[in-house]
N, C-alpha and C positions, 0 to 999 in steps of 0.2 A: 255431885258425882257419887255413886254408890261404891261400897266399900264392903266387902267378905272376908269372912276369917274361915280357914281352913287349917283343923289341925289335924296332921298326918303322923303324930311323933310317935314311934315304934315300929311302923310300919317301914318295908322295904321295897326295893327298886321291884317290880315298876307299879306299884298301888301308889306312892305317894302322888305321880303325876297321869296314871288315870283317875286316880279320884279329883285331883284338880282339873282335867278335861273337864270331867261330867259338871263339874260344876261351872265354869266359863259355858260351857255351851247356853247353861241356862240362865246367863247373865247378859245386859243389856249393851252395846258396844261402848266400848270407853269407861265400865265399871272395871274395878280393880279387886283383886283376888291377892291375900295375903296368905301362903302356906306357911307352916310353922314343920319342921320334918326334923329328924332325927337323923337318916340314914346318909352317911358322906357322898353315898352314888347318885344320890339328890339333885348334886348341885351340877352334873356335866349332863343330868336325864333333864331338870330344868331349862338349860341352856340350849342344848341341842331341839328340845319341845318349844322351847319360843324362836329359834330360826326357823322348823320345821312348818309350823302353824302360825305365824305371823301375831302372834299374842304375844308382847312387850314383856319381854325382864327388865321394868323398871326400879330394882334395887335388888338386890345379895347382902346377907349378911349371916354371920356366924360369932355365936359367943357363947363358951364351954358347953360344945356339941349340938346347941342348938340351932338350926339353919332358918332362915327368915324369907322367902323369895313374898318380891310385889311383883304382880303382872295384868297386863294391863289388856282386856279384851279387844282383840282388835276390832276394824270399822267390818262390817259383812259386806259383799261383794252382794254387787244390784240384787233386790230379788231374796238373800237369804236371809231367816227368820231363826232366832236361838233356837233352841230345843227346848220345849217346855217340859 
């Protein structure tokens, strides 16, 4: 299983979870994407981006400001190809 790090620290709502779009799209299904962010509006733009888009918030975490999200690319529906 493939594995990315994305770090977003400084930046704010909403770069932190467009820049992790761009990057899921060009990840293979079922690869996992690790953010590292800064900004506390992170974690409800996170959440609300993995109900929206069907890509997994498989784990949250936070320790002295700094926020952790795993998310896990979802499976593509028949027919669709990442975005290279």
């Amino acid at each position: 299983m493939s594995e990315t790090t994305l770090d977003v620290q400084g930046l704010t709502c909403p770069l932190p979870v467009l820049k992790a779009n761009k990057v899921l799209r060009g990840l293979p299904p079922g690869a996992r994407l690790t953010v590292l962010a800064t900004d506390p509006a992170s974690v409800k733009d996170f959440q609300a981006y993995s109900r929206e888009t069907g890509h997994a918030l498989v784990s949250f975490s936070e320790v002295a400001g700094l926020y952790r999200f795993t998310l896990r690319r979802r499976e593509d529906p028949a027919g669709e190809k990442p975005a290279k």
